[in-house]
Structure formats: C-alpha cells, structure tokens
C-alpha positions as CSV (number, residue, x, y, z in Angstrom):
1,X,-39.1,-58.0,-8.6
2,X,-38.2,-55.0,-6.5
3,X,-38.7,-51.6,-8.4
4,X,-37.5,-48.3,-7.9
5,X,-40.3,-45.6,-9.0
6,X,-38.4,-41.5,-10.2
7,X,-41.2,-38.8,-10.4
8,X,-39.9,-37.4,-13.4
9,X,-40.4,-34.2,-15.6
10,X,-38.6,-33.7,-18.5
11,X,-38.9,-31.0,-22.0
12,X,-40.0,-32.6,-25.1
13,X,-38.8,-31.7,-28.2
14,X,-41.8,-29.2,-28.9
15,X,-40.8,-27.5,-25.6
16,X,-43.8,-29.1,-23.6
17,X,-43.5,-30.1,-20.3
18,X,-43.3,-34.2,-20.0
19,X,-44.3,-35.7,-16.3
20,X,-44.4,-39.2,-16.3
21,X,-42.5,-41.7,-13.8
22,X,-40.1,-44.1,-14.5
23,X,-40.2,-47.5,-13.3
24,X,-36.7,-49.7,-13.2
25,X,-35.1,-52.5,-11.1
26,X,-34.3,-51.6,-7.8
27,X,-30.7,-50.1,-7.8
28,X,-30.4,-48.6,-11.0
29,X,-28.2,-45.7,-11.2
30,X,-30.1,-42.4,-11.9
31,X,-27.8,-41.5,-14.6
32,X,-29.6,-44.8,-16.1
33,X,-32.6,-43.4,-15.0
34,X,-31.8,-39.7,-16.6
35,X,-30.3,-41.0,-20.1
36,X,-33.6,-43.7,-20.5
37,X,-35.9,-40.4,-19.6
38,X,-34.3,-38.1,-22.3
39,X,-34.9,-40.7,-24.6
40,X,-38.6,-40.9,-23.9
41,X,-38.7,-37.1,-23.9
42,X,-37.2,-36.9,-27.5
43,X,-35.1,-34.0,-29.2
44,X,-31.6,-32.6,-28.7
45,X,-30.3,-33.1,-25.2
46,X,-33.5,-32.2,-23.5
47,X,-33.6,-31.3,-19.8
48,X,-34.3,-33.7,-17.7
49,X,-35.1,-34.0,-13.5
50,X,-36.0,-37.1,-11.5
51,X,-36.0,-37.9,-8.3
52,X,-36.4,-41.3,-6.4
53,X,-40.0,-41.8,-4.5
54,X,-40.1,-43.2,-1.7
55,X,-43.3,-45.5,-2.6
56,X,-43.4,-47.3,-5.9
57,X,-47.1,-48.0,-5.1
58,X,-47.8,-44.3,-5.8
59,X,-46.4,-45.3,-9.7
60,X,-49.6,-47.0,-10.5
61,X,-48.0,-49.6,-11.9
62,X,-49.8,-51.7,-14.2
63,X,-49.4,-55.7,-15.1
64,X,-48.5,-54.3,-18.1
65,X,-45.9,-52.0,-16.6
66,X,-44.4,-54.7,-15.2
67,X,-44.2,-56.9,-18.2
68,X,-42.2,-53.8,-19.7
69,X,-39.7,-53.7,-17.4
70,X,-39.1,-57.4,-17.5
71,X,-38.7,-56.8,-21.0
72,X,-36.9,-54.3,-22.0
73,X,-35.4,-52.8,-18.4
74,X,-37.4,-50.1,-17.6
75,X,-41.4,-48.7,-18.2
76,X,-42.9,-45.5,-18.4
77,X,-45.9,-44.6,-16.6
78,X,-47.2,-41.0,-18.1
79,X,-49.2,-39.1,-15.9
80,X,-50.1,-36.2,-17.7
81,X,-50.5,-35.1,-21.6
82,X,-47.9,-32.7,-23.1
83,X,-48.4,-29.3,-22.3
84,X,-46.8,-26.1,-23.9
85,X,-44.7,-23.9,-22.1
86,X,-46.1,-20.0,-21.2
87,X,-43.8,-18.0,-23.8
C-alpha cells in the first residue's frame, strides 16, 4: 500500500499543543486528512494544520501502523506528549 504521511499539529481540548503525523492511503484529500486530525485532537472545533511530507519513511511507521490504516483508514503516529500553551 502506498501512504501519504501529514506532519500535523493540532490544539487539544485542554489547549495543549498536539504533534503527531497522520498516515492515510495515498491520495486522500487533506480535508480527510484535517477532519480525521480534529477528531484525534478532541474538543470543539479545534485548530488544526497539516501538511503533506514528502517522505513517509520519516513517519516511523510501525507494522502496527500499518495494520491501522488497513483497518480503519488512517493511523496516528504521535510524536510528542501534550504540552500546555504559555498563557
């Protein structure tokens, strides 16, 4: 399966910062992309930015991942905890 990889960073709904990439079949549309993120990041409309990477190899995608996307379309890959915003 080809994948697409988005770098993505998103608010949760504690106001942390999420970063954590999303991993989908090749040729999703970002919107896909944006709407499966805000999920993920929880809360009322939270924001939301990804972009596409050029390497999904940089994803670290796991076996597990990949099972993941089989299964349900799409898998997140965190790549860092939550962390509070500076007030």
């Amino acid at each position: 399966m080809v994948i697409d990889c988005y770098d993505t960073y998103a608010t949760g709904h504690d106001g942390s910062i999420l970063h954590f990439d999303v991993v989908v079949a090749a040729g999703t549309l970002k919107g896909i992309v944006e709407h499966v993120a805000a999920q993920f990041a929880g809360g009322h409309s939270p924001e939301v930015e990804a972009e596409l990477r050029v390497s999904a190899a940089q994803a670290n995608v796991t076996a597990e991942h990949r099972i993941e996307l089989k299964r349900q379309g799409f898998a997140i890959v965190e790549k860092t905890s939550r962390k509070k915003l500076a007030a």
